[in-house]
DRENTORKOL-3810 file (N, C-alpha, C; in nm, 4 decimals):
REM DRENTORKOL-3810
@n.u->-5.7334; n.v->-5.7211; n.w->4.6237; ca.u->-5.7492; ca.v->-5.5805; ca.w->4.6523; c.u->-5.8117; c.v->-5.5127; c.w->4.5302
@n.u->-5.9263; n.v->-5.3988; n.w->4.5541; ca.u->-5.9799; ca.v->-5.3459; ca.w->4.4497; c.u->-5.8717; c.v->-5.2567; c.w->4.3809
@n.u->-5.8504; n.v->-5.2497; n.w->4.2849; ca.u->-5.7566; ca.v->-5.1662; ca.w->4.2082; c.u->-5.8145; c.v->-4.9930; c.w->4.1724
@n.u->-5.8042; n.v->-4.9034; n.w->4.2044; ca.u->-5.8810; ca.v->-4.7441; ca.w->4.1475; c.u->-5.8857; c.v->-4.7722; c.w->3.9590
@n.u->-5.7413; n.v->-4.8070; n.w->3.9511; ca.u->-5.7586; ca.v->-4.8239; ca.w->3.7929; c.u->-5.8724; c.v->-4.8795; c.w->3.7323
@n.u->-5.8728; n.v->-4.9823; n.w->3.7922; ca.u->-5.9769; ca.v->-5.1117; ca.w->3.7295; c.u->-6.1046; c.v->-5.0580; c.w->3.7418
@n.u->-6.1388; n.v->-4.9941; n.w->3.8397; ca.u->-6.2627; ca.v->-4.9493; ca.w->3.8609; c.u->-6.2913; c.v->-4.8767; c.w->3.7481
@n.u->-6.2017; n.v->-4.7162; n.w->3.7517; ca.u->-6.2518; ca.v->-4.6207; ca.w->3.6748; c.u->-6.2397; c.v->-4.6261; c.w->3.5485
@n.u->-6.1003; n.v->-4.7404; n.w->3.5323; ca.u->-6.1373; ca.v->-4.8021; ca.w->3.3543; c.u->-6.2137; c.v->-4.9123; c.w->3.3019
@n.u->-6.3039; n.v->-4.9626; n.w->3.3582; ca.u->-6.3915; ca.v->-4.9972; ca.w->3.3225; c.u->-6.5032; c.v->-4.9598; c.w->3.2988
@n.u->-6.5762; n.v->-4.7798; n.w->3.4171; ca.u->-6.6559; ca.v->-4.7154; ca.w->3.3333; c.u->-6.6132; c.v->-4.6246; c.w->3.2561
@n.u->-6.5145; n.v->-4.6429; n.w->3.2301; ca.u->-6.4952; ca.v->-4.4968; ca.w->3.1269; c.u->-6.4775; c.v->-4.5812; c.w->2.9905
@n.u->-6.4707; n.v->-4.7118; n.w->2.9831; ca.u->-6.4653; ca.v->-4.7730; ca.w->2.8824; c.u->-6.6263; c.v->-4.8075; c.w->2.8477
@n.u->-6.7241; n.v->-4.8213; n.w->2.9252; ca.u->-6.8355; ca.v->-4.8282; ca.w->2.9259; c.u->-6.9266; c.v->-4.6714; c.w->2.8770
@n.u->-6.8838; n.v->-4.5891; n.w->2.9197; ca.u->-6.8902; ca.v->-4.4782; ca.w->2.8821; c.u->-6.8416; c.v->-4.4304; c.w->2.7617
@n.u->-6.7253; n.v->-4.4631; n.w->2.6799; ca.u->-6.7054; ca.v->-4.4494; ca.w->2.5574; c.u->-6.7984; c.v->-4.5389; c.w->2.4595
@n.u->-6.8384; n.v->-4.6624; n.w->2.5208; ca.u->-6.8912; ca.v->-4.7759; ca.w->2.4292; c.u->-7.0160; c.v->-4.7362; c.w->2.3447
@n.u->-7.0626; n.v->-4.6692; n.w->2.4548; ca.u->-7.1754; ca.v->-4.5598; ca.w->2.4110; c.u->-7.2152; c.v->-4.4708; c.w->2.3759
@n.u->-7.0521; n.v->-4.4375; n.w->2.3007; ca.u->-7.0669; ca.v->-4.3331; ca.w->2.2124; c.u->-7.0461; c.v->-4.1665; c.w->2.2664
@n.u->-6.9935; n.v->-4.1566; n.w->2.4275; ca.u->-6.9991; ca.v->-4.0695; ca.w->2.4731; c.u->-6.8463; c.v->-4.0005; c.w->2.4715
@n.u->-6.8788; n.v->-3.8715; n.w->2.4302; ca.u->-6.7053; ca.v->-3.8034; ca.w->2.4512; c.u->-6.7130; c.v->-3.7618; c.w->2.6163
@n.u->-6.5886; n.v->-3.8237; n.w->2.6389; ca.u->-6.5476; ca.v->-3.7980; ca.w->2.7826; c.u->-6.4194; c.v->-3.8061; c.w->2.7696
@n.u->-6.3721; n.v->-3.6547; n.w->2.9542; ca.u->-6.2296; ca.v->-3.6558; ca.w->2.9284; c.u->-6.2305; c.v->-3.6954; c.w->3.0795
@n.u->-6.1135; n.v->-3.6819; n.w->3.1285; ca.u->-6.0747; ca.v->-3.7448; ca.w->3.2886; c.u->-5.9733; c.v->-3.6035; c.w->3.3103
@n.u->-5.9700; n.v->-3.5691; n.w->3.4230; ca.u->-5.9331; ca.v->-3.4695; ca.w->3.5117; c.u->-5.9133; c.v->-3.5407; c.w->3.6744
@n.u->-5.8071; n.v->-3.6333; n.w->3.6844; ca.u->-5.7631; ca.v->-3.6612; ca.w->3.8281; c.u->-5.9110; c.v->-3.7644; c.w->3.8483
@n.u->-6.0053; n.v->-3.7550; n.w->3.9238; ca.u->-6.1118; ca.v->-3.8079; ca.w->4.0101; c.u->-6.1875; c.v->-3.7681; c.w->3.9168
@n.u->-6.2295; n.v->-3.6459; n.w->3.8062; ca.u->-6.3486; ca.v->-3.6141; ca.w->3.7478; c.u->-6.3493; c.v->-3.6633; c.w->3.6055
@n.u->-6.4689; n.v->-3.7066; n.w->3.6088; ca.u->-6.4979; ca.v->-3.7147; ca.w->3.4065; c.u->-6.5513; c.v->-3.5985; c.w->3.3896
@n.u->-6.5766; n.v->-3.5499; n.w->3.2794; ca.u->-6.6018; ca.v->-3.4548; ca.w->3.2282; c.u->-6.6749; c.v->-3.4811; c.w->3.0827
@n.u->-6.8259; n.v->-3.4960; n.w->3.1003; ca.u->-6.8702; ca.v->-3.5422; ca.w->2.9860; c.u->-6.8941; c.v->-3.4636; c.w->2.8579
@n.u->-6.9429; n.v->-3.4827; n.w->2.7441; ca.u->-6.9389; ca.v->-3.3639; ca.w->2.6652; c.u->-7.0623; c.v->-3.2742; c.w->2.6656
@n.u->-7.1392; n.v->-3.3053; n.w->2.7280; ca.u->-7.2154; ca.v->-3.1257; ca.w->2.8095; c.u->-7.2062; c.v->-3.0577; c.w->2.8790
@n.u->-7.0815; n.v->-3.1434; n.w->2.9130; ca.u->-7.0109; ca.v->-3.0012; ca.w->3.0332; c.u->-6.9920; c.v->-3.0880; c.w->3.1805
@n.u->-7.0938; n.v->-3.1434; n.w->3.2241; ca.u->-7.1168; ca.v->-3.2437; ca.w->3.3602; c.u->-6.9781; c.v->-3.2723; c.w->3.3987
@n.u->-6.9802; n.v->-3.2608; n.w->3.5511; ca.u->-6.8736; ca.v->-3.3021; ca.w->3.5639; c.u->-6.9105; c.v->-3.4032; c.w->3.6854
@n.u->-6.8675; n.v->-3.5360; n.w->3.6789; ca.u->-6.9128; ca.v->-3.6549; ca.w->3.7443; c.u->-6.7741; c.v->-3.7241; c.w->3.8292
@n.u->-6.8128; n.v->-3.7950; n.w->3.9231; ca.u->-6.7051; ca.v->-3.8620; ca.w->3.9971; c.u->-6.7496; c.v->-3.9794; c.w->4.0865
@n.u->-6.6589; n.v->-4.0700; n.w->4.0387; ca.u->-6.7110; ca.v->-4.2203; ca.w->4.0368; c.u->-6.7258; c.v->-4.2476; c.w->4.2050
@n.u->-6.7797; n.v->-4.3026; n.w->4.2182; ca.u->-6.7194; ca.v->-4.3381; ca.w->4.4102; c.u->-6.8013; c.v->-4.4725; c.w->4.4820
@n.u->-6.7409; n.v->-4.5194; n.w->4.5331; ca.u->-6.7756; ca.v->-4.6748; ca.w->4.6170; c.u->-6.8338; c.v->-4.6321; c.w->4.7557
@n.u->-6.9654; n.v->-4.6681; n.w->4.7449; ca.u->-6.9798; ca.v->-4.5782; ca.w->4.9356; c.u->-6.9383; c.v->-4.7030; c.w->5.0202
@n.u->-6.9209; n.v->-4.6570; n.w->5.1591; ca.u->-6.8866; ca.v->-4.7305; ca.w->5.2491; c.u->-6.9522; c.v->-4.6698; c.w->5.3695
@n.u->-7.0630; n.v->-4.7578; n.w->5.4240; ca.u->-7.1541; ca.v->-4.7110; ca.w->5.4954; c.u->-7.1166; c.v->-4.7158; c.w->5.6517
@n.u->-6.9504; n.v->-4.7389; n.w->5.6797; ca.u->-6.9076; ca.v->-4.7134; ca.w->5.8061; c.u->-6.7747; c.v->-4.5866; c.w->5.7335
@n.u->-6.7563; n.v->-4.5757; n.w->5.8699; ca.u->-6.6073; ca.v->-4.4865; ca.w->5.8578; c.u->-6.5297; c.v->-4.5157; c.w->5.8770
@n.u->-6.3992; n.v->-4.5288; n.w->5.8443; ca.u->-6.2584; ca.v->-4.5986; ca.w->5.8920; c.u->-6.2007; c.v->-4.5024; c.w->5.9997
@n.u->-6.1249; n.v->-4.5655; n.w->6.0826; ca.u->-6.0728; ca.v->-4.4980; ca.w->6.1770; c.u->-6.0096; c.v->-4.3771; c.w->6.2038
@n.u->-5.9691; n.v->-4.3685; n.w->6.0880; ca.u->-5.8836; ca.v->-4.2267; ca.w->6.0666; c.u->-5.9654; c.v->-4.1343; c.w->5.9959
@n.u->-6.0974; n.v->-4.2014; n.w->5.9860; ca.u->-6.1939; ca.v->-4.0237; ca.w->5.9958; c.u->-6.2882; c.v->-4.0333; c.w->6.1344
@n.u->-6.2267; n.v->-4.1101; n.w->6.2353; ca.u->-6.3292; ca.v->-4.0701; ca.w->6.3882; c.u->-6.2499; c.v->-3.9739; c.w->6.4381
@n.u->-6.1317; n.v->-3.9861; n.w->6.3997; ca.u->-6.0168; ca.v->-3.9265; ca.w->6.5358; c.u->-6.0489; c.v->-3.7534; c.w->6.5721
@n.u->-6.1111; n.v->-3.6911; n.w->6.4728; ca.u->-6.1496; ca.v->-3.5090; ca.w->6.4849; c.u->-6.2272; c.v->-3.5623; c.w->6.6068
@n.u->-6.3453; n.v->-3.6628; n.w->6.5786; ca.u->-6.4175; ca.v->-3.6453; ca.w->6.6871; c.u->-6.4114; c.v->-3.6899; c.w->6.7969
@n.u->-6.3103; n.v->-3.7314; n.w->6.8628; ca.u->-6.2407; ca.v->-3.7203; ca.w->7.0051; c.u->-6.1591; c.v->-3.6144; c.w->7.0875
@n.u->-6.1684; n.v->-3.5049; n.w->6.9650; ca.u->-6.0570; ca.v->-3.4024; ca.w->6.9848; c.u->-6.0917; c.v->-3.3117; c.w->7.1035
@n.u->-6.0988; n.v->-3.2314; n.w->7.2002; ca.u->-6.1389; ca.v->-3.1139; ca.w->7.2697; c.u->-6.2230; c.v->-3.0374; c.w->7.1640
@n.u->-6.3459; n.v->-2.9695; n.w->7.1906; ca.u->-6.3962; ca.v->-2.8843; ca.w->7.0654; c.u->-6.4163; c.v->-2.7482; c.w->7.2264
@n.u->-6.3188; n.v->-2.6828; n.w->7.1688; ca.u->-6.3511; ca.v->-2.5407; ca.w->7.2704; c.u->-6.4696; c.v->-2.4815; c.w->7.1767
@n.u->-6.5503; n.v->-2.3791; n.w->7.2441; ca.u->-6.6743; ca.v->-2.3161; ca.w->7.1743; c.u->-6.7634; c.v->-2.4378; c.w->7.1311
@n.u->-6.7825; n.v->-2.5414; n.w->7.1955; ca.u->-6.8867; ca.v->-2.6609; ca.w->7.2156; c.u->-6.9214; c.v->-2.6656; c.w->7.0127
@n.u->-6.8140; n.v->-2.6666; n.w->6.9382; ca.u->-6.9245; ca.v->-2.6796; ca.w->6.7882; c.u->-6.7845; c.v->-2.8115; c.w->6.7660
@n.u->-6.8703; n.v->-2.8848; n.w->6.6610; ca.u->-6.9804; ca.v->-2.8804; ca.w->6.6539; c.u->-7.0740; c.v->-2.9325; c.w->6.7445
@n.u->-7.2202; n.v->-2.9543; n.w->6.7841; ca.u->-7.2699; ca.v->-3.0113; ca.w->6.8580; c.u->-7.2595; c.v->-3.1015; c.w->6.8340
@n.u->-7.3379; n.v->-3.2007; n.w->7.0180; ca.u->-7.2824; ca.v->-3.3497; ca.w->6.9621; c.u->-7.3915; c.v->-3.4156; c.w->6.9470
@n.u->-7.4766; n.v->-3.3519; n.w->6.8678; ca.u->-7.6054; ca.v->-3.4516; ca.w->6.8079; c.u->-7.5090; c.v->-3.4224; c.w->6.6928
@n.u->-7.4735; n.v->-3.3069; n.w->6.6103; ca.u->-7.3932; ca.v->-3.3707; ca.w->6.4508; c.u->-7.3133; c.v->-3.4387; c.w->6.5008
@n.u->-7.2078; n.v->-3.4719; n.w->6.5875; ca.u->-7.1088; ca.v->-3.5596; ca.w->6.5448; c.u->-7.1724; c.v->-3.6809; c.w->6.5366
@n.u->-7.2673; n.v->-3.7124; n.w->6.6138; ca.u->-7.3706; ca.v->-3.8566; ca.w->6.6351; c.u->-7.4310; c.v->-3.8842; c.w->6.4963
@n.u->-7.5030; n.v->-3.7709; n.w->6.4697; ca.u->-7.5155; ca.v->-3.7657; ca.w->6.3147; c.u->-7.3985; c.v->-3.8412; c.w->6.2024
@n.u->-7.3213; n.v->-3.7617; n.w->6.2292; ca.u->-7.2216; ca.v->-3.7952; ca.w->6.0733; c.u->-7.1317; c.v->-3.9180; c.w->6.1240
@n.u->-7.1339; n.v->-3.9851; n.w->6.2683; ca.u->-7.0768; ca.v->-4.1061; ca.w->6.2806; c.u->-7.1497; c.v->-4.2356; c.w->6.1265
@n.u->-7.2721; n.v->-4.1708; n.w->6.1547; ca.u->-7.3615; ca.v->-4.2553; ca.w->6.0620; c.u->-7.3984; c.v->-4.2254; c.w->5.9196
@n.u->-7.2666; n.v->-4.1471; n.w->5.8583; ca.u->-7.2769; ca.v->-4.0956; ca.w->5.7209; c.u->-7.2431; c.v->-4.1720; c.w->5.6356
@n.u->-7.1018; n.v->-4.2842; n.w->5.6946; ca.u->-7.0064; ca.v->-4.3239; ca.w->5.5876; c.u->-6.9434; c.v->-4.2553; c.w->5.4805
@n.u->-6.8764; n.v->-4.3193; n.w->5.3975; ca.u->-6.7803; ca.v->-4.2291; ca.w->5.3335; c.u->-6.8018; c.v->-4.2922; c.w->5.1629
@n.u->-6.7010; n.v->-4.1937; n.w->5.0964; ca.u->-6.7206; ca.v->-4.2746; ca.w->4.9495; c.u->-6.5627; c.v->-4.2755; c.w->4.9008
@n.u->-6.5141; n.v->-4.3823; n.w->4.8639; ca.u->-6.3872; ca.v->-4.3984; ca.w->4.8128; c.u->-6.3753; c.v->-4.4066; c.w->4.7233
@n.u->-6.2862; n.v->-4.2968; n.w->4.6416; ca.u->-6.2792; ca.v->-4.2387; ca.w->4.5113; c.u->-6.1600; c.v->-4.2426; c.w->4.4924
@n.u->-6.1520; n.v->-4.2575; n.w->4.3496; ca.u->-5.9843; ca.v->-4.2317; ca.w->4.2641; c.u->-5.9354; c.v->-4.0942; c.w->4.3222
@n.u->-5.8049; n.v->-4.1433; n.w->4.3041; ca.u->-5.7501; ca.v->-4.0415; ca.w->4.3658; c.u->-5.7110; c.v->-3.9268; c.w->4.2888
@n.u->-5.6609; n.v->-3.9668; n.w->4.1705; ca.u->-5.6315; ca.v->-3.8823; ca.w->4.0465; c.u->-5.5338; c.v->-3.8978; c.w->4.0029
@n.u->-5.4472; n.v->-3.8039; n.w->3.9606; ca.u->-5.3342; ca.v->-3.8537; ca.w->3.9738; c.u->-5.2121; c.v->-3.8719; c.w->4.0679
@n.u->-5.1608; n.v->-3.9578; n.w->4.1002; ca.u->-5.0388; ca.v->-4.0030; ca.w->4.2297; c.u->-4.9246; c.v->-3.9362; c.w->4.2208
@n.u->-4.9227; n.v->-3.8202; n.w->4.2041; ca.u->-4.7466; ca.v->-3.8179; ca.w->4.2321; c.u->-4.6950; c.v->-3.6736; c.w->4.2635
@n.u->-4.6043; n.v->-3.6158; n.w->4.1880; ca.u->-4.5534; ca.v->-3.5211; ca.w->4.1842; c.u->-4.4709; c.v->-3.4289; c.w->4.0588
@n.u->-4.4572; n.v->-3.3228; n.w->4.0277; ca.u->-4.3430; ca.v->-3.2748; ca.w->3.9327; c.u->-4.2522; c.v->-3.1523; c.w->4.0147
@n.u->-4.1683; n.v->-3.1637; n.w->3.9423; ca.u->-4.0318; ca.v->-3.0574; ca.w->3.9676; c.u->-3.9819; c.v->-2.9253; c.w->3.8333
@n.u->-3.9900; n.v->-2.8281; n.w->3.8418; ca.u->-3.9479; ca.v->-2.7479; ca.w->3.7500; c.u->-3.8902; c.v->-2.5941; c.w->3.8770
@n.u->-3.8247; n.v->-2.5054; n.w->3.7761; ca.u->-3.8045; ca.v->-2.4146; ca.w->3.8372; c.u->-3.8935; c.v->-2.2545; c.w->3.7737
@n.u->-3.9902; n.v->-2.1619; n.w->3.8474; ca.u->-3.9931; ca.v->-2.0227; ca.w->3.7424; c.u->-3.9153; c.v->-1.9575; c.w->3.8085
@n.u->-3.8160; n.v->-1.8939; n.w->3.7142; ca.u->-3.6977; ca.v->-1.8244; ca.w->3.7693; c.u->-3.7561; c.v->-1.6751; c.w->3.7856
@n.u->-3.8949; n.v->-1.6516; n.w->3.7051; ca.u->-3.9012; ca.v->-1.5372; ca.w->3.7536; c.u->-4.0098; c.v->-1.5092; c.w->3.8695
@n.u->-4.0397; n.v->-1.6193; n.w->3.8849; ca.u->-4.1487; ca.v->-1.6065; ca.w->4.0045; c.u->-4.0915; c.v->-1.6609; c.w->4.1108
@n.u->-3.9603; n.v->-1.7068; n.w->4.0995; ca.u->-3.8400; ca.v->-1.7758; ca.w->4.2111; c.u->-3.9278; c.v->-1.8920; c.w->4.3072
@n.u->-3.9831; n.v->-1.9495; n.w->4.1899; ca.u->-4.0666; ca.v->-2.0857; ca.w->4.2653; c.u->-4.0142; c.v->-2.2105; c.w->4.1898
@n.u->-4.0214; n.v->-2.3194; n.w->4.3085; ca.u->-3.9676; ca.v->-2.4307; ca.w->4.2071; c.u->-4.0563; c.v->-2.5368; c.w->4.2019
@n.u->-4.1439; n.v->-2.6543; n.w->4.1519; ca.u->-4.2151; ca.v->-2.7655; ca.w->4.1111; c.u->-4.1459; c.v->-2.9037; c.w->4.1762
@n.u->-4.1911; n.v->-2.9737; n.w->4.1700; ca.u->-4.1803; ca.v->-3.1072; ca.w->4.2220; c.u->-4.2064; c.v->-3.2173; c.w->4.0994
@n.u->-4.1602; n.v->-3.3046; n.w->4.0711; ca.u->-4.2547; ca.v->-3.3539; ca.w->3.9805; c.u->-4.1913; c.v->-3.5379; c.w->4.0529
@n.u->-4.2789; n.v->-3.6596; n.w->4.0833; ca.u->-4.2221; ca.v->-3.7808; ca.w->4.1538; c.u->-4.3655; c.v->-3.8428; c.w->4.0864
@n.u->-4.3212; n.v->-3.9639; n.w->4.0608; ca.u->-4.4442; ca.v->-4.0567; ca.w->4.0089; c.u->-4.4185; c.v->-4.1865; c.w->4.0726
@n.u->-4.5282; n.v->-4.2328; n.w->4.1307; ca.u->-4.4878; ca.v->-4.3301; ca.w->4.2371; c.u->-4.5308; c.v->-4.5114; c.w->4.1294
@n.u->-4.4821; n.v->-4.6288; n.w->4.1460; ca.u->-4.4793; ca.v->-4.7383; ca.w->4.0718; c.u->-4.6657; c.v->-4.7679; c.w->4.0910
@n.u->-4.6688; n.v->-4.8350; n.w->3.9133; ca.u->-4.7816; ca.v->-4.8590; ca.w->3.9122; c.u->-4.8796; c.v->-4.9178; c.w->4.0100
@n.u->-4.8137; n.v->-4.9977; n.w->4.0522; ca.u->-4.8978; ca.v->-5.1174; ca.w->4.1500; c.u->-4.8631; c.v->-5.0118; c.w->4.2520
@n.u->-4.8292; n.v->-4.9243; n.w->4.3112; ca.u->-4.8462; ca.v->-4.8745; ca.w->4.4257; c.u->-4.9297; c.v->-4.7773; c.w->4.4334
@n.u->-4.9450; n.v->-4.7196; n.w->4.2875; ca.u->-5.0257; ca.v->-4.5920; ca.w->4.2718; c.u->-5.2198; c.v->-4.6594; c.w->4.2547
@n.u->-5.2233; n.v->-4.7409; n.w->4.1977; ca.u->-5.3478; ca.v->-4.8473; ca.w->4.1789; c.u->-5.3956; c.v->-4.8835; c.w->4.3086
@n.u->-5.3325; n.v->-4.8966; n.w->4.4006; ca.u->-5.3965; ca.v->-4.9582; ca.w->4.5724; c.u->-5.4862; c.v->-4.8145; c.w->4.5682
@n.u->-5.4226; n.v->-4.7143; n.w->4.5809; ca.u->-5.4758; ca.v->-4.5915; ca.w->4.6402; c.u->-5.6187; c.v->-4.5512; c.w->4.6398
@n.u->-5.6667; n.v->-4.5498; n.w->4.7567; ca.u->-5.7829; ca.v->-4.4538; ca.w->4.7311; c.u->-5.8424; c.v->-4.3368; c.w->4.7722
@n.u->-5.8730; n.v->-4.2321; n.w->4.7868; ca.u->-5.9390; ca.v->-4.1454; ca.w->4.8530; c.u->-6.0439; c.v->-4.1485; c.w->4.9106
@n.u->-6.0168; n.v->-4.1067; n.w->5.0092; ca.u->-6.1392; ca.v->-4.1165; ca.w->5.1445; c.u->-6.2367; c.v->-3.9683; c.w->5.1423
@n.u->-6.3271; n.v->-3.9745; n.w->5.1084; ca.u->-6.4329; ca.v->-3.8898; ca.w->5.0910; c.u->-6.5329; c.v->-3.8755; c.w->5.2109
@n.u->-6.5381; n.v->-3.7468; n.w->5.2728; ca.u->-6.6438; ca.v->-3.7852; ca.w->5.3782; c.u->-6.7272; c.v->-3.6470; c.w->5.3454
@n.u->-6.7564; n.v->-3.6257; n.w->5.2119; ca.u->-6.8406; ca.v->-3.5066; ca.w->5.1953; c.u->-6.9863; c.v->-3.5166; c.w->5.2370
@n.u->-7.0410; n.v->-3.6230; n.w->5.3279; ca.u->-7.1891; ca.v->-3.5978; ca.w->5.3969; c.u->-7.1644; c.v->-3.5581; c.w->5.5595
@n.u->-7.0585; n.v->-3.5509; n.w->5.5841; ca.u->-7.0303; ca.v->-3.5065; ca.w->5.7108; c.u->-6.9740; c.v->-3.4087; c.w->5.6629
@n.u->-6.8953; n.v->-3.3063; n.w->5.5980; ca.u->-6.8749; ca.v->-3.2443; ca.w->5.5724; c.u->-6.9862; c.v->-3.0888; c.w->5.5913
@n.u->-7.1169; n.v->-3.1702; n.w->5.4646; ca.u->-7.2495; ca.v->-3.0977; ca.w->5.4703; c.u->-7.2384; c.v->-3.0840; c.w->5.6171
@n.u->-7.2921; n.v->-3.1625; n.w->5.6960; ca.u->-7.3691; ca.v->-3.1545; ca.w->5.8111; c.u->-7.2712; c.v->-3.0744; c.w->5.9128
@n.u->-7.1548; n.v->-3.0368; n.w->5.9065; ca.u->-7.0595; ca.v->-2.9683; ca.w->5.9835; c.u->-7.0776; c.v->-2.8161; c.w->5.9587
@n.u->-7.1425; n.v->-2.7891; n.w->5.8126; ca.u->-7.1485; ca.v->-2.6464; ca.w->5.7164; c.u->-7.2840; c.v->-2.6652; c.w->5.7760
@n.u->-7.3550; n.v->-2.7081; n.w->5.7762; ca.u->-7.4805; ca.v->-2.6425; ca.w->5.8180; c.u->-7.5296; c.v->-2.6168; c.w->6.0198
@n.u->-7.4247; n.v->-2.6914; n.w->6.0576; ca.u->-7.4200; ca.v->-2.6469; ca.w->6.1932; c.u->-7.3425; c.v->-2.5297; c.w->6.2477
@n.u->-7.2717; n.v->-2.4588; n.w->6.1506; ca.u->-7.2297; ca.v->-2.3702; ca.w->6.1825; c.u->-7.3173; c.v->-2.2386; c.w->6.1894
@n.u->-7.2839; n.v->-2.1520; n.w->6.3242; ca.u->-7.3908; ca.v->-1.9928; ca.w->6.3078; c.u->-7.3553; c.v->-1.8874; c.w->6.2067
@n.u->-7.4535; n.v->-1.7629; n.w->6.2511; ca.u->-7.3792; ca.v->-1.7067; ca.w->6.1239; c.u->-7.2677; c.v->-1.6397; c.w->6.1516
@n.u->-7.1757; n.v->-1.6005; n.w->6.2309; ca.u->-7.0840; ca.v->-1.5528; ca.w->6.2446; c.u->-6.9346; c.v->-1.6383; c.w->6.1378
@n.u->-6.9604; n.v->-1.7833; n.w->6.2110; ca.u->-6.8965; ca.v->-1.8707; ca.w->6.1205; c.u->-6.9212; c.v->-1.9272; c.w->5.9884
@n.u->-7.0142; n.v->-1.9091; n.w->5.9297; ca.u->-7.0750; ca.v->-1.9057; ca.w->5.7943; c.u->-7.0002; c.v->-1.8260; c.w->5.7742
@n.u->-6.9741; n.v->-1.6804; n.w->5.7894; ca.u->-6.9545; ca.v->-1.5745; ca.w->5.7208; c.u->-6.8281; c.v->-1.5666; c.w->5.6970
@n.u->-6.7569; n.v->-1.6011; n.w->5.8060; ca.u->-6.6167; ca.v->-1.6370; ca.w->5.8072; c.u->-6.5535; c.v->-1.7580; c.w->5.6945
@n.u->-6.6553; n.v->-1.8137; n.w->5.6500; ca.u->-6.6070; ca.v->-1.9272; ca.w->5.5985; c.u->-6.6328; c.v->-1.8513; c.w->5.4532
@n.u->-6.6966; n.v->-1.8304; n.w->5.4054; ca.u->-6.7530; ca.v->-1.7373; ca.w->5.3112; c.u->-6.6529; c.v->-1.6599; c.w->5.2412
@n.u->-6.6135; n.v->-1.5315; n.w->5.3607; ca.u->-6.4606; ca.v->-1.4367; ca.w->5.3252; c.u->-6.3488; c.v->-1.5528; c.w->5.2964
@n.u->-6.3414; n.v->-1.6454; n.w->5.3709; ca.u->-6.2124; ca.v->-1.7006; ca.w->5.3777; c.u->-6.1835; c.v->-1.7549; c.w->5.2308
@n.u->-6.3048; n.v->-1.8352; n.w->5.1931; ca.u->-6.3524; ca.v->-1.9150; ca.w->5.0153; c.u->-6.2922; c.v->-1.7762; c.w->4.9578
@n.u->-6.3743; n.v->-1.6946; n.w->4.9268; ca.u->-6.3283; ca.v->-1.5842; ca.w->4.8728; c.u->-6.2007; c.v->-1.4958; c.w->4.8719
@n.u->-6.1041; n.v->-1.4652; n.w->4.9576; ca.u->-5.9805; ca.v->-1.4449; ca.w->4.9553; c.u->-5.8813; c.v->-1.5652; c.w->4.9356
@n.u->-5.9240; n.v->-1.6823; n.w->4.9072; ca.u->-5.8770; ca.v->-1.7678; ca.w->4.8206; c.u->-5.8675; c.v->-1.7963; c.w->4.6983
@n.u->-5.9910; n.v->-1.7615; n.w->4.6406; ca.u->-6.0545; ca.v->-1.7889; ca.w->4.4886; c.u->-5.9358; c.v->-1.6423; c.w->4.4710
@n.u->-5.9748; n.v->-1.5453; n.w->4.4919; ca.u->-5.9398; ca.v->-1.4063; ca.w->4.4326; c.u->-5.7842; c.v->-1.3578; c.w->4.4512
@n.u->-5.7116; n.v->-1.4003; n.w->4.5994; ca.u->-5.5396; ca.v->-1.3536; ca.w->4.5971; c.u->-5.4867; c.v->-1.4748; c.w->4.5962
@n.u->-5.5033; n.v->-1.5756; n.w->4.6053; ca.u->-5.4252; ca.v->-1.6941; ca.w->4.6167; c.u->-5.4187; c.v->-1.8044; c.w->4.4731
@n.u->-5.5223; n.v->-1.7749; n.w->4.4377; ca.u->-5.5322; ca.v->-1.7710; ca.w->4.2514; c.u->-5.4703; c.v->-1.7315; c.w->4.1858
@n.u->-5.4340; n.v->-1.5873; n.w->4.1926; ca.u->-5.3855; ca.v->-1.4962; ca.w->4.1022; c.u->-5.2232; c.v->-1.5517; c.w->4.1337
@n.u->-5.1743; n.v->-1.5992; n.w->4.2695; ca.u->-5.0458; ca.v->-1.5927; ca.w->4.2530; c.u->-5.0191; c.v->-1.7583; c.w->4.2525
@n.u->-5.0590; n.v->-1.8598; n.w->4.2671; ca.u->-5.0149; ca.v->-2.0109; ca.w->4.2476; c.u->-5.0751; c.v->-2.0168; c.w->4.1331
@n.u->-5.2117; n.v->-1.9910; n.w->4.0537; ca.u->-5.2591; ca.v->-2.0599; ca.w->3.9460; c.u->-5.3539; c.v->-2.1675; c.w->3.9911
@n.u->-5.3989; n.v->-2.2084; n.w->4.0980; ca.u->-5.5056; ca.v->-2.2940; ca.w->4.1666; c.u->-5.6073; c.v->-2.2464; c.w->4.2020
@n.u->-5.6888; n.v->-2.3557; n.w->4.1923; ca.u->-5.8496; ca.v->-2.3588; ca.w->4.2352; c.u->-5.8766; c.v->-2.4048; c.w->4.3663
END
C-alpha cells in the first residue's frame, strides 16, 4: 500500500536537498516565495464514491448531462490528507469546546484524500448567473461572519 507519508517525505526531502526553505501546512508546502503547492497522484478513473451525486434526482435539470458525461472522464488526484485527527480544549469565554484525537501511525499513513477539483471546475462553470451569484454571496458571508466568529478559512 502507498503510504501519504512516504510520498510527501520524500519530496519534501528532495526539496530541502536543494537548498529550498519550505514549510508544510496539512496537504500544502509553502515555499519560500510565498507559492503554495500540493503534491497529488492523479487517477484517471473515479472511485465509486465520487459517481454516487451522479445518480441522484437533479430537480432544476443542473447540472446538465453533457457535464456529468464530461467530468465522468476527469479523474481525480489523491492527496495527503494533512493532518489526521483531532484536539479538545475548552474557551470558557466563548463557551466553545475543541476536540483534540490523533489516530495510530499506520492508520493515519493509509489515508488519502480524494480530490475531484476538475469536476468541480466544470460544475462552477455550468452554473447560470443567478447561481453564480448565489455562490458568490454565499463565499462571501463566509469569509466575512463566519471568520470573525470560529477563526477559519
Amino acid at each position: 500500500m502507498l503510504s501519504n507519508k512516504w510520498f510527501l517525505r520524500d519530496i519534501l526531502r528532495y526539496r530541502l536537498r536543494i537548498g529550498e526553505i519550505i514549510e508544510q501546512y496539512g496537504p500544502t508546502v509553502t515555499t519560500e516565495n510565498g507559492s503554495d503547492i500540493i503534491y497529488s497522484i492523479y487517477c484517471p478513473s473515479l472511485h465509486d464514491d465520487c459517481l454516487t451525486w451522479m445518480a441522484r434526482p437533479r430537480p432544476g435539470h443542473w447540472p446538465k448531462q453533457e457535464t456529468l458525461e464530461k467530468s465522468k472522464q476527469c479523474g481525480m488526484f489523491l492527496v495527503h490528507p494533512g493532518m489526521i485527527g483531532h484536539y479538545f480544549s475548552h474557551d470558557s469565554v466563548r463557551g466553545v469546546g475543541y476536540m483534540d484525537k490523533r489516530y495510530a501511525d499506520d492508520y493515519a499513513s493509509a489515508q488519502w484524500k480524494m480530490s475531484t477539483n476538475k469536476t468541480e471546475q466544470l460544475l462552477v462553470f455550468d452554473l447560470n448567473l443567478v447561481q453564480m451569484k448565489t455562490l458568490i454571496l454565499l463565499k462571501l458571508a463566509r469569509k466575512e461572519f463566519l471568520n470573525r466568529f470560529l477563526g477559519t478559512s
